[in-house]
C-alpha positions as a Markdown table, in Angstrom:
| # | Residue | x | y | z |
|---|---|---|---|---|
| 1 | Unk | 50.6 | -7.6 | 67.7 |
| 2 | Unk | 52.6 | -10.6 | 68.8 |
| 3 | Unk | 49.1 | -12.7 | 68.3 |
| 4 | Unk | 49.0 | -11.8 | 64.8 |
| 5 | Unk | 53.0 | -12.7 | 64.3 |
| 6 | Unk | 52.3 | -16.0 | 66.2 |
| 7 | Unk | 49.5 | -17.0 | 63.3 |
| 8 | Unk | 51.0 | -15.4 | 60.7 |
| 9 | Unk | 54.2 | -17.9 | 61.5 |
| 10 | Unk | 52.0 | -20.7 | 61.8 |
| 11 | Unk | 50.1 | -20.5 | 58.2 |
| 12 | Unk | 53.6 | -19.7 | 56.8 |
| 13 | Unk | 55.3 | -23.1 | 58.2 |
| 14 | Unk | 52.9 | -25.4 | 57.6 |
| 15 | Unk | 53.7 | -27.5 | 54.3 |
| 16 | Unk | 50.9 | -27.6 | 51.8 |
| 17 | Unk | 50.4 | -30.8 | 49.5 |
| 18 | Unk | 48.4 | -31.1 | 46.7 |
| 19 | Unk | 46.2 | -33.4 | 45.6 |
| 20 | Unk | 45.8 | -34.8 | 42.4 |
| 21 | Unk | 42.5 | -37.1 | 41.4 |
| 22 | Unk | 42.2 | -39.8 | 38.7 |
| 23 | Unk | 38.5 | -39.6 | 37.2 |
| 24 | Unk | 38.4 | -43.3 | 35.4 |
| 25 | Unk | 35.6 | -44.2 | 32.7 |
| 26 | Unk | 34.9 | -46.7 | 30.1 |
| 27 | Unk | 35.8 | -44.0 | 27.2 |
| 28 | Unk | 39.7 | -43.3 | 29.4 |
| 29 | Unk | 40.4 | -46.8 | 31.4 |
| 30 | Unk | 39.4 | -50.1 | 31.0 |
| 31 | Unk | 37.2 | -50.0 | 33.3 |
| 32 | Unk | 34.0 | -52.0 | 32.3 |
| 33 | Unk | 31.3 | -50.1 | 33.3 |
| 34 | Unk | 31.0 | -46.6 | 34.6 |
| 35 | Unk | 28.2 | -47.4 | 37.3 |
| 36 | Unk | 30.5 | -48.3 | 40.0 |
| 37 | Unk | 28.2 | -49.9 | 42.9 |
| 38 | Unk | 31.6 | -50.7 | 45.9 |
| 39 | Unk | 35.4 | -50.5 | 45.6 |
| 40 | Unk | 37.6 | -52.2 | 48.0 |
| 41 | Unk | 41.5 | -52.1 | 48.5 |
| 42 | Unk | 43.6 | -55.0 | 49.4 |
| 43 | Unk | 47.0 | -55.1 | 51.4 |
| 44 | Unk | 48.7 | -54.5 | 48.2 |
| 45 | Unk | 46.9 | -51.6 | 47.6 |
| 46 | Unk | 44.9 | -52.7 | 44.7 |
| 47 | Unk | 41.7 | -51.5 | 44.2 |
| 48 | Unk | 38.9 | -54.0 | 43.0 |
| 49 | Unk | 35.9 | -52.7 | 41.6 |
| 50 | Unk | 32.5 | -53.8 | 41.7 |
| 51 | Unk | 30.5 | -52.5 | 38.9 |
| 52 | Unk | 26.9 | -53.4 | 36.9 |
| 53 | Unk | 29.2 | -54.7 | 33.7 |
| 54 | Unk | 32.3 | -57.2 | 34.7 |
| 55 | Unk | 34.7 | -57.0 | 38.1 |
| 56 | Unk | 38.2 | -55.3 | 37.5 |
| 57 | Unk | 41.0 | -54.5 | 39.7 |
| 58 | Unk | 43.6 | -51.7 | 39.2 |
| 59 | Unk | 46.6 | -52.3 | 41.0 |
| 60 | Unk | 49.6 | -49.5 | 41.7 |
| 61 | Unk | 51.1 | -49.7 | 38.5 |
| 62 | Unk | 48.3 | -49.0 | 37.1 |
| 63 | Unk | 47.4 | -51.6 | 35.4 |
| 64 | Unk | 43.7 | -52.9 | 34.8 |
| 65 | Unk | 42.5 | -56.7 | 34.9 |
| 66 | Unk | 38.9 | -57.1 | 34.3 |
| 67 | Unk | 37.6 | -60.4 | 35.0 |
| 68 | Unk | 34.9 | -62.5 | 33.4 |
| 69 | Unk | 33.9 | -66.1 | 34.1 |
| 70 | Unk | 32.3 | -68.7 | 31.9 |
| 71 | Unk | 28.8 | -68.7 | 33.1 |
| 72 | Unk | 29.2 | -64.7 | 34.2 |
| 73 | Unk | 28.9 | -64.8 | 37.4 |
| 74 | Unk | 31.5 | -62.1 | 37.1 |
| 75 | Unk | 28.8 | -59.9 | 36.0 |
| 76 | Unk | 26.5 | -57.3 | 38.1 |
| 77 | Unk | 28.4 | -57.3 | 41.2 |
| 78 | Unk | 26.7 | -55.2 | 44.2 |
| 79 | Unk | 29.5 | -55.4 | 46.8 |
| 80 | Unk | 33.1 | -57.1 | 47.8 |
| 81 | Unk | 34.6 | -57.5 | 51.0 |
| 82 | Unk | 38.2 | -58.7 | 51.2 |
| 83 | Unk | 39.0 | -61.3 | 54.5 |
| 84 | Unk | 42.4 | -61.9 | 56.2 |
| 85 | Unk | 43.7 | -64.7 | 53.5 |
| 86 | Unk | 43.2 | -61.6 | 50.6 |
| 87 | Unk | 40.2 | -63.9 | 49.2 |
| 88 | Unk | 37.9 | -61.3 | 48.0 |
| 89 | Unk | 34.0 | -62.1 | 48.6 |
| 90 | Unk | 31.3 | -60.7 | 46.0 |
| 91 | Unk | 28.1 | -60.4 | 45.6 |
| 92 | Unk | 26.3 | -61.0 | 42.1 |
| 93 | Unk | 22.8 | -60.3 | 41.5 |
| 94 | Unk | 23.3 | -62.0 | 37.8 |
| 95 | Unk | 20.7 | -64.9 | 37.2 |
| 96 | Unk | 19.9 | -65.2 | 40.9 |
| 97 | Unk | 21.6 | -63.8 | 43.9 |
| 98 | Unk | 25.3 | -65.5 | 44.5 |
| 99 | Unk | 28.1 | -65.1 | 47.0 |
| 100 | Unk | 31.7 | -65.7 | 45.2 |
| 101 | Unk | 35.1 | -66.4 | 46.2 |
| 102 | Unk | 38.1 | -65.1 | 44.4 |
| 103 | Unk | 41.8 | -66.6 | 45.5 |
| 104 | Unk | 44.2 | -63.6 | 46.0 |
| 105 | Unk | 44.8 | -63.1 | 42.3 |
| 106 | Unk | 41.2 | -63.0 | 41.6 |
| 107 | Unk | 40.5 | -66.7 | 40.1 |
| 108 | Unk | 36.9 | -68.4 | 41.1 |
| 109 | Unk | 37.4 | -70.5 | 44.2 |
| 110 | Unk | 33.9 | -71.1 | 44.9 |
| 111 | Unk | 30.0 | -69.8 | 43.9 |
| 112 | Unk | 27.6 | -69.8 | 47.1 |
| 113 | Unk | 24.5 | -69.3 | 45.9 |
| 114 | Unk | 21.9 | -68.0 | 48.1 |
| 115 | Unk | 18.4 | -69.7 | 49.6 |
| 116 | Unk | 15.6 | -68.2 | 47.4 |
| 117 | Unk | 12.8 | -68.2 | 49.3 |
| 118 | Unk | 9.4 | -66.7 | 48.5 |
| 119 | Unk | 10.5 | -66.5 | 44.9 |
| 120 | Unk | 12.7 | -63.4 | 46.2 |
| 121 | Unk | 16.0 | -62.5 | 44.8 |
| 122 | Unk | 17.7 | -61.2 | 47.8 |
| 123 | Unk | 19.7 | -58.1 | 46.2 |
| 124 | Unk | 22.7 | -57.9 | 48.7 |
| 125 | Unk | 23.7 | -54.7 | 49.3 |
| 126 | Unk | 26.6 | -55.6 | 52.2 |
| 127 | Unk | 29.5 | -58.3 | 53.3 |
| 128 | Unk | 30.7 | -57.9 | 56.5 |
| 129 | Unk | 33.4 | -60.9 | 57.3 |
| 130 | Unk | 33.8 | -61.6 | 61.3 |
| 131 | Unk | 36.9 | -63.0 | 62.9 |
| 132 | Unk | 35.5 | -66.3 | 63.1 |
| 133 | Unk | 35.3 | -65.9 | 58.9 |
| 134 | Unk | 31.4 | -66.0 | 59.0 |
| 135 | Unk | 30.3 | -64.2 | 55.8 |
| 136 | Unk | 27.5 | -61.4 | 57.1 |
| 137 | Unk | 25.3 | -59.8 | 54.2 |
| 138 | Unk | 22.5 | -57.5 | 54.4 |
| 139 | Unk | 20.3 | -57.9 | 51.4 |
| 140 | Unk | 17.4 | -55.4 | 50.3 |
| 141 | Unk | 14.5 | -57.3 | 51.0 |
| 142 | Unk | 15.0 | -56.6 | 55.0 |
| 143 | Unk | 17.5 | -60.2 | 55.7 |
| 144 | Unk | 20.1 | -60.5 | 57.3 |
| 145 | Unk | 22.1 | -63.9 | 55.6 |
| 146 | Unk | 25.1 | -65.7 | 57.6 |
| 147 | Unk | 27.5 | -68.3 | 55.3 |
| 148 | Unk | 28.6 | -69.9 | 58.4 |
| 149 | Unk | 31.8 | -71.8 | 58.2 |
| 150 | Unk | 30.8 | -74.8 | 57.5 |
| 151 | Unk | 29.1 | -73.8 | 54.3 |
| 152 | Unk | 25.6 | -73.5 | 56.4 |
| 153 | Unk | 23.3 | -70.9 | 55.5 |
| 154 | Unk | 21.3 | -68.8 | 57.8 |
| 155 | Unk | 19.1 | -66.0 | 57.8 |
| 156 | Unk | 17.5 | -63.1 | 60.0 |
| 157 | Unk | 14.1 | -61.5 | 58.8 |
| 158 | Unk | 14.0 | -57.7 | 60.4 |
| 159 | Unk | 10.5 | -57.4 | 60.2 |
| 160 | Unk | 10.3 | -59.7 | 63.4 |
| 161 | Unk | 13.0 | -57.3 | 65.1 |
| 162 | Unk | 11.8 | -53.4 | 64.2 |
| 163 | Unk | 8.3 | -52.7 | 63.7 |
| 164 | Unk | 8.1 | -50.6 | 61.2 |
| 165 | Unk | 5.2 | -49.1 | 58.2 |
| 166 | Unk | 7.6 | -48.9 | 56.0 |
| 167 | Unk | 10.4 | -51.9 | 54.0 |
| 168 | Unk | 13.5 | -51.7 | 55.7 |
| 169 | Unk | 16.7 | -51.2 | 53.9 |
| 170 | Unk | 19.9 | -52.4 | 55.7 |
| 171 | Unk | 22.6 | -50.7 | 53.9 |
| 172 | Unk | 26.0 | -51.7 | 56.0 |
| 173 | Unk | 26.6 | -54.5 | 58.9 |
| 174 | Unk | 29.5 | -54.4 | 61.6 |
| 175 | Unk | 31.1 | -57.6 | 62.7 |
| 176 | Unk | 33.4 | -58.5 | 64.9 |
């Protein structure tokens, strides 16, 4: 009997919160495009959003900024990582396959574009920034890129690492 008193204090102490969820679309939000492909949050807990339309962020206030650039390279973004300055790094698959710096507030620092070789169009499906600020992506046609630090591409085919019948597909990349 004093088991069932013991739990039956326990479940009737514990606080219970509730959650509430935001579902955001292009018809509710101004969100540009409902096929979200990454979402990443910042120190200032604003969430920028990668989609197949144009890149927005939507900070705490909620407020929305969606961001477009002159020759769109704002456009068809696959993934963002943020480093330890708050620049945010994306990936474009928009007339060929570019790596792009934003400043803190989201402005075009810099487009990297990447090597095509073999007349592929290396769709990058990861970033993965080191502590040494190395840029790490892992693309869909089985590469591994590097964007050293000194601007210095490099790149890692898998095919010579894993034998495999089948393409291999290297979704995420840790760095340290």
């Amino acid at each position: 009997m004093l088991r069932y008193f013991v739990v039956l204090l326990i479940l009737l102490s514990g606080t219970t919160y509730a959650q509430t969820f935001d579902n955001y679309t292009i018809e509710n939000s101004e969100l540009p495009n409902n096929h979200i492909n990454d979402i990443e949050i910042d120190k200032q807990n604003t969430k920028w959003i990668a989609s197949d339309g144009d890149f927005a962020s939507l900070n705490d206030a909620g407020d929305w900024t969606v961001y477009t650039h002159k020759d769109a390279w704002l456009e068809k973004i696959s993934c963002i990582a943020i480093d330890d300055k708050g620049h945010k790094w994306l990936a474009s698959y928009k007339d060929g396959v570019s790596l792009i710096e934003l400043g803190t507030k989201g402005e075009v620092i810099k487009r990297h574009e990447l090597p095509n070789f073999e007349n592929k169009e290396y769709y990058i499906r990861y970033i993965a920034i080191d502590k040494k600020g190395r840029k790490w992506l892992s693309t869909q046609e089985e590469n591994i890129w590097v964007l050293g630090t000194n601007g210095k591409w490099s790149s890692f085919r898998i095919e010579h690492v894993i034998k495999e019948e089948e393409p291999t597909v290297i979704t995420s990349i840790i760095a340290d």
